[in-house]
C-alpha atoms as an extended CHARMM CRD file, in Angstrom:
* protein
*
       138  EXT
         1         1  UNK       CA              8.6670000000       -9.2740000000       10.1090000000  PROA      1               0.0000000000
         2         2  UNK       CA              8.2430000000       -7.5820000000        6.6970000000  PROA      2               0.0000000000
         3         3  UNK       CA              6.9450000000      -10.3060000000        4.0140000000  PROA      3               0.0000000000
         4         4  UNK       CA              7.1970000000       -9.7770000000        0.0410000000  PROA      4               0.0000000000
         5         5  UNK       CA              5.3470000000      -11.9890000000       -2.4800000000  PROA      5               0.0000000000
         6         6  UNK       CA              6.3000000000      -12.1110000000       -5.6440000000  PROA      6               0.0000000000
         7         7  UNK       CA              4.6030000000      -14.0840000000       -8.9500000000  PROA      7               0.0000000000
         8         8  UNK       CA              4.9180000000      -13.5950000000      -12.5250000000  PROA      8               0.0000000000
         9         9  UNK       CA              8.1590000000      -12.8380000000      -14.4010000000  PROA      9               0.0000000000
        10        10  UNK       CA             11.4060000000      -14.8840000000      -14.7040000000  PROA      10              0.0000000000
        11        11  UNK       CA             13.2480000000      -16.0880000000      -11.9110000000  PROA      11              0.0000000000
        12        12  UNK       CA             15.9730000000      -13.3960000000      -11.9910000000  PROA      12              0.0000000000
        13        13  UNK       CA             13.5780000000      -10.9780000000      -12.2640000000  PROA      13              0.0000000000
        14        14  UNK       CA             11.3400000000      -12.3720000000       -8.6010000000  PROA      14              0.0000000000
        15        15  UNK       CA             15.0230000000      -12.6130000000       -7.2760000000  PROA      15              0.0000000000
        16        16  UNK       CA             15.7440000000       -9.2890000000       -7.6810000000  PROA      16              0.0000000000
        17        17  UNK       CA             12.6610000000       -7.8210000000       -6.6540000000  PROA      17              0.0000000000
        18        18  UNK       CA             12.6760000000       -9.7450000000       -3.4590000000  PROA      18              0.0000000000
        19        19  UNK       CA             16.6100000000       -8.1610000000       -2.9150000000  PROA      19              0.0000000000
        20        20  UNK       CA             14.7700000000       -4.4500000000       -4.2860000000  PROA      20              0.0000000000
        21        21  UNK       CA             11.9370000000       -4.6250000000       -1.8530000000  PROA      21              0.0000000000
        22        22  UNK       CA             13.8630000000       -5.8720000000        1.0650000000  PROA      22              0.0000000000
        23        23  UNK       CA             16.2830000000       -3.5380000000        0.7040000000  PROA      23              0.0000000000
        24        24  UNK       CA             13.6890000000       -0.5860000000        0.1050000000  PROA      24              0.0000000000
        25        25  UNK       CA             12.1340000000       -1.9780000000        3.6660000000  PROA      25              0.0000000000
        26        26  UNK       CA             15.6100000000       -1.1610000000        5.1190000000  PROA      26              0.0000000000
        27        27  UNK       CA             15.7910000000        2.4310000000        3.6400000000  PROA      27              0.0000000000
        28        28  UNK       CA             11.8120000000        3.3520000000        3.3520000000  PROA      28              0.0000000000
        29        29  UNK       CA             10.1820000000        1.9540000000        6.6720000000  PROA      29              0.0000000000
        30        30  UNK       CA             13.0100000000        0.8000000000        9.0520000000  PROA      30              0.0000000000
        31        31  UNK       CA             10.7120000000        0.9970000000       12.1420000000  PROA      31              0.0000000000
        32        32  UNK       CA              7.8750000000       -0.8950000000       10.5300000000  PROA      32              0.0000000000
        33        33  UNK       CA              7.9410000000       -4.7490000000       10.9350000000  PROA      33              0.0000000000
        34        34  UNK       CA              3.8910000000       -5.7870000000        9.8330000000  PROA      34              0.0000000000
        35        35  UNK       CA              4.6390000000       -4.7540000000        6.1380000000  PROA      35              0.0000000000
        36        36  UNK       CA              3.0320000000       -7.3060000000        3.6330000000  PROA      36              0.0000000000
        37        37  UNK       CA              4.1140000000       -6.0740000000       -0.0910000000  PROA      37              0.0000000000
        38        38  UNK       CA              2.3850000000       -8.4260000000       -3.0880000000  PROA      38              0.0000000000
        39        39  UNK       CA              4.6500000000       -7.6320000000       -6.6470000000  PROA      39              0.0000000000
        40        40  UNK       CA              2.8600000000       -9.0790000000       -9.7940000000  PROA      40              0.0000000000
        41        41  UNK       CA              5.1080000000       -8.7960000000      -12.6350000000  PROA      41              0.0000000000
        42        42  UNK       CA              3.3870000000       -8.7910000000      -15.7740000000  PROA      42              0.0000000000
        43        43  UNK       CA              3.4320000000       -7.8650000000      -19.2700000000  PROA      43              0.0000000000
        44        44  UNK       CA             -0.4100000000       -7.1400000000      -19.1070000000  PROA      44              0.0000000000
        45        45  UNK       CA              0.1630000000       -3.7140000000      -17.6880000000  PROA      45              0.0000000000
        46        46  UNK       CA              0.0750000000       -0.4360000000      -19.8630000000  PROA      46              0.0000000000
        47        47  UNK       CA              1.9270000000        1.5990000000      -17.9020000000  PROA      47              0.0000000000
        48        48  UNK       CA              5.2650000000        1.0240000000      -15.6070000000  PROA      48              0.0000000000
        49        49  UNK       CA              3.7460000000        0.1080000000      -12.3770000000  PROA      49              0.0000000000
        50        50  UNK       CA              1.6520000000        0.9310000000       -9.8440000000  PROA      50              0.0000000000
        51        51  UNK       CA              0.6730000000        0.7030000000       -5.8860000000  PROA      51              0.0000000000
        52        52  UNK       CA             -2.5300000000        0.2610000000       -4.3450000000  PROA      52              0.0000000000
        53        53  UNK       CA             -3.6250000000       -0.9800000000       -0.4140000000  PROA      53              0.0000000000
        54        54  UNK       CA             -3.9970000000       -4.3960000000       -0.0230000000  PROA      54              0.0000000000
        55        55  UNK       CA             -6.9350000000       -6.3580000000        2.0150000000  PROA      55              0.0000000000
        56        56  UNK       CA             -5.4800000000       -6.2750000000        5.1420000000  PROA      56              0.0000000000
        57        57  UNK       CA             -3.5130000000       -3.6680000000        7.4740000000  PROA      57              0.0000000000
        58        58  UNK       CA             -0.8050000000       -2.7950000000        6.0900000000  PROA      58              0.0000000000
        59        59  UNK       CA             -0.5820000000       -4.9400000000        2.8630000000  PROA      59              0.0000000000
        60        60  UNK       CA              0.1350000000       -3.2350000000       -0.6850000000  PROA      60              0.0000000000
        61        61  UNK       CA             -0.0760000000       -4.8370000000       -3.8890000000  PROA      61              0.0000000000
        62        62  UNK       CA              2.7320000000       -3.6890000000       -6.5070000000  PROA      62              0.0000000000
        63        63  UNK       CA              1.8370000000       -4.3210000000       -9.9900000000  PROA      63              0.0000000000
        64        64  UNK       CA              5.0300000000       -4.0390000000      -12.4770000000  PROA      64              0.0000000000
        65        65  UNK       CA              5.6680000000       -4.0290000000      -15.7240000000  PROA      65              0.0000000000
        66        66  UNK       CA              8.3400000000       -6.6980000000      -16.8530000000  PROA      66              0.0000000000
        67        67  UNK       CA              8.6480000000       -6.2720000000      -19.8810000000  PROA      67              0.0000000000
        68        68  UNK       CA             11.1210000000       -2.9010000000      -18.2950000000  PROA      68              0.0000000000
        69        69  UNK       CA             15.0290000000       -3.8040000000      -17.9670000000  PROA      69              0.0000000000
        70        70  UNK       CA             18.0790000000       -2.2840000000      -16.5440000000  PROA      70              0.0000000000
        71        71  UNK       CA             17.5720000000        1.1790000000      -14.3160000000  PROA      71              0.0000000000
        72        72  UNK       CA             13.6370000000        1.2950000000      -16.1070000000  PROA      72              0.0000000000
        73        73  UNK       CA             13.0290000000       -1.7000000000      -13.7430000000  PROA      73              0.0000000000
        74        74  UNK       CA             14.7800000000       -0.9000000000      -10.8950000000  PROA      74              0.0000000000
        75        75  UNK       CA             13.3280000000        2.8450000000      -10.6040000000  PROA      75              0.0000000000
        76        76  UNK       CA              9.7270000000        1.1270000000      -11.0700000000  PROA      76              0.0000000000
        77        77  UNK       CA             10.1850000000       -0.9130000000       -8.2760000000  PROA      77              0.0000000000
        78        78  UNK       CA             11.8460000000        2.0390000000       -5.7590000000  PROA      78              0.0000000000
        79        79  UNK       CA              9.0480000000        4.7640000000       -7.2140000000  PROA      79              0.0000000000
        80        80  UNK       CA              6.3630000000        1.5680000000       -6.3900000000  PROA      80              0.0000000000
        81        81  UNK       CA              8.2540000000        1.2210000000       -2.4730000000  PROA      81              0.0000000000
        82        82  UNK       CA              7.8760000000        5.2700000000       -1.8410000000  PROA      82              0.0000000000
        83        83  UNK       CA              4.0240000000        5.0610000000       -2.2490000000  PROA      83              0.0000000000
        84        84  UNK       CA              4.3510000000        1.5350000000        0.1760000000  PROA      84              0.0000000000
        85        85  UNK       CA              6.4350000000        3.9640000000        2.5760000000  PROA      85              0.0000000000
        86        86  UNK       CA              3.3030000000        6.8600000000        2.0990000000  PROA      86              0.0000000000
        87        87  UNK       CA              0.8010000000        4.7550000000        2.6810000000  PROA      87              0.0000000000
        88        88  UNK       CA              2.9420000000        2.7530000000        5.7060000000  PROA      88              0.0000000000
        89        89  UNK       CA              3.7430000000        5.7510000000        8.0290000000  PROA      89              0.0000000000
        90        90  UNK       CA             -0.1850000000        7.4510000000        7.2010000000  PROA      90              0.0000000000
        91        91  UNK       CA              1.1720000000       10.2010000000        4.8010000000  PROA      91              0.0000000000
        92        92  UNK       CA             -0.9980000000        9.3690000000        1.9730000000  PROA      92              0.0000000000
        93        93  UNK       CA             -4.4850000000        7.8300000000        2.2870000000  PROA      93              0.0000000000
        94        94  UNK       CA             -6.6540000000        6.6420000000       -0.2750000000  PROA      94              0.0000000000
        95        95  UNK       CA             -9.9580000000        6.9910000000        1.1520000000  PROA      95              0.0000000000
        96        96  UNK       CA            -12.3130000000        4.9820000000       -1.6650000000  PROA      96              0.0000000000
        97        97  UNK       CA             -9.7130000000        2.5950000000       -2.5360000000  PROA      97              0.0000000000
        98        98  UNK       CA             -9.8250000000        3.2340000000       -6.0280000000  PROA      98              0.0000000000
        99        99  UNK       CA             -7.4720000000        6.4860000000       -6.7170000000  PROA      99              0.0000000000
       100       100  UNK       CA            -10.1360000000        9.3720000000       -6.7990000000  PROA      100             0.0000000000
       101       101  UNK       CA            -10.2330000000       10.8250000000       -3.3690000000  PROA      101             0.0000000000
       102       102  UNK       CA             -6.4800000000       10.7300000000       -1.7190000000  PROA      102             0.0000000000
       103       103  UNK       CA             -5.2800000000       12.8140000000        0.9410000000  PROA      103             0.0000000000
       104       104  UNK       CA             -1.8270000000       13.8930000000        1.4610000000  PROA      104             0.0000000000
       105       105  UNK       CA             -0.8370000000       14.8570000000        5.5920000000  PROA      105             0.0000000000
       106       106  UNK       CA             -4.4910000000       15.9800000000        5.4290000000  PROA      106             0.0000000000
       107       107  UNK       CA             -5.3040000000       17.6630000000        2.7020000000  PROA      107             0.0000000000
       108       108  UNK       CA             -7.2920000000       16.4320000000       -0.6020000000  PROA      108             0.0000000000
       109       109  UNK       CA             -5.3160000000       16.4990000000       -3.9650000000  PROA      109             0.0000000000
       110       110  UNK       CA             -7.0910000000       14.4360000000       -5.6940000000  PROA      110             0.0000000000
       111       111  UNK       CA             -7.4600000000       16.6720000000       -8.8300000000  PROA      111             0.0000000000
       112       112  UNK       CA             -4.5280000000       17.5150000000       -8.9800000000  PROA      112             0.0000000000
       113       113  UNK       CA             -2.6750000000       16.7500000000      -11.5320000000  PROA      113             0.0000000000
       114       114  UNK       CA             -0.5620000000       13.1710000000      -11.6720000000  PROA      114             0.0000000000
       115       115  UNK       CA              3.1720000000       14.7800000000      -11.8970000000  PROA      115             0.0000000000
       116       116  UNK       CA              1.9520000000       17.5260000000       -9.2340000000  PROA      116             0.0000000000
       117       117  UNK       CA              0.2830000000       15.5460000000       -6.9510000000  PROA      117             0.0000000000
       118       118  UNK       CA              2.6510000000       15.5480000000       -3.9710000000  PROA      118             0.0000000000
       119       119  UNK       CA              2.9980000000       11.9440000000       -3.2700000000  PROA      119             0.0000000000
       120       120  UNK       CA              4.4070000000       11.4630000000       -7.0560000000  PROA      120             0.0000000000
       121       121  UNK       CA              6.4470000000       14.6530000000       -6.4890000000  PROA      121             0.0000000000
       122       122  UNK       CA              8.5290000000       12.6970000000       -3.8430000000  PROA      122             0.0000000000
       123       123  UNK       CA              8.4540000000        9.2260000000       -5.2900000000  PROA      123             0.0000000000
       124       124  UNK       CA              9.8380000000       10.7000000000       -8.3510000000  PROA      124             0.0000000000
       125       125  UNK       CA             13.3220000000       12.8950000000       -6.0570000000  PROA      125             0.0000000000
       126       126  UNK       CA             12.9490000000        9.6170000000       -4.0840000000  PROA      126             0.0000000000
       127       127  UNK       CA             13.1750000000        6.9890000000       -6.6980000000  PROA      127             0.0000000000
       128       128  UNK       CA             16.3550000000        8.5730000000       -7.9650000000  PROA      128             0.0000000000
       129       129  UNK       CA             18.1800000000        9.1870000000       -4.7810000000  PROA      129             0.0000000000
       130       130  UNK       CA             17.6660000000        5.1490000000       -3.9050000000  PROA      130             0.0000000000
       131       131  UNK       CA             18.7330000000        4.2410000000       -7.2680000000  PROA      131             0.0000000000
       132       132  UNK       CA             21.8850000000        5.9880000000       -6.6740000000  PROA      132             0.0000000000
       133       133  UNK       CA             22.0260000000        4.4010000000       -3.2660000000  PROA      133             0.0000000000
       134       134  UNK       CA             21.2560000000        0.8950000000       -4.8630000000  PROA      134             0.0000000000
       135       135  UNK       CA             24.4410000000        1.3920000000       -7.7170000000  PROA      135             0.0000000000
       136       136  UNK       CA             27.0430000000        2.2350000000       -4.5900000000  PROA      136             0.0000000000
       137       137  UNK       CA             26.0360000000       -1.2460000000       -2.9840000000  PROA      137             0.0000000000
       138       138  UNK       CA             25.6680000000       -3.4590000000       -6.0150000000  PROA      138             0.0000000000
């Protein structure tokens, strides 16, 4: 069973990130069941948001911005779950845990730059498709 913790914001905001990542769990990695997802929300953050491996097999830690509303917020959180998915099904691999040396199916793009690097490519067609997807439901 996928598990999502959630601290920091207001209430409505950790309710709706539960129903975001959930959902995204549905969508993303619907054959995965050992997913452990960690969302801090937090004003302490200079950019929107970011992913990075947890501790343990498959665990990710999702740190948002919440100061973001409306789509701002929801687009954070689904760009956040496509790096989740990468790192899930073994696309994307951070090898030192810290950013500088990530491998896409195999191959290092690590200086790449950010809005080239292939795993932001597709969170960024991804993230709009499953806000789209999100709107029809809601």
């Amino acid at each position: 069973m996928n598990i999502v913790y959630i601290e920091g914001g207001t209430i409505k905001q950790r309710k709706l990130v539960e129903r975001l990542v959930e959902w995204c769990f549905t969508k993303l990695t619907p054959r995965h069941r050992t997913i452990t997802v960690n969302v801090e929300l937090t004003k302490d953050i200079d950019i929107d948001g970011e992913c990075s491996k947890g501790g343990e097999r498959n665990e990710f830690d999702l740190v948002i911005n919440k100061k973001l509303t409306g789509d701002d917020f929801l687009v954070t959180i689904f760009h956040e779950m496509v790096h989740v998915m990468q790192y899930a099904k073994g696309i994307m691999k951070d090898l030192n845990q810290d950013g500088t040396k990530v491998y896409w199916r195999g191959y290092d793009y690590s200086n790449y730059q950010y809005r080239r690097q292939p795993w932001e490519r597709q969170a960024y067609r991804m993230q709009e498709i499953l806000l789209r997807d999100w709107k029809k439901i809601c």
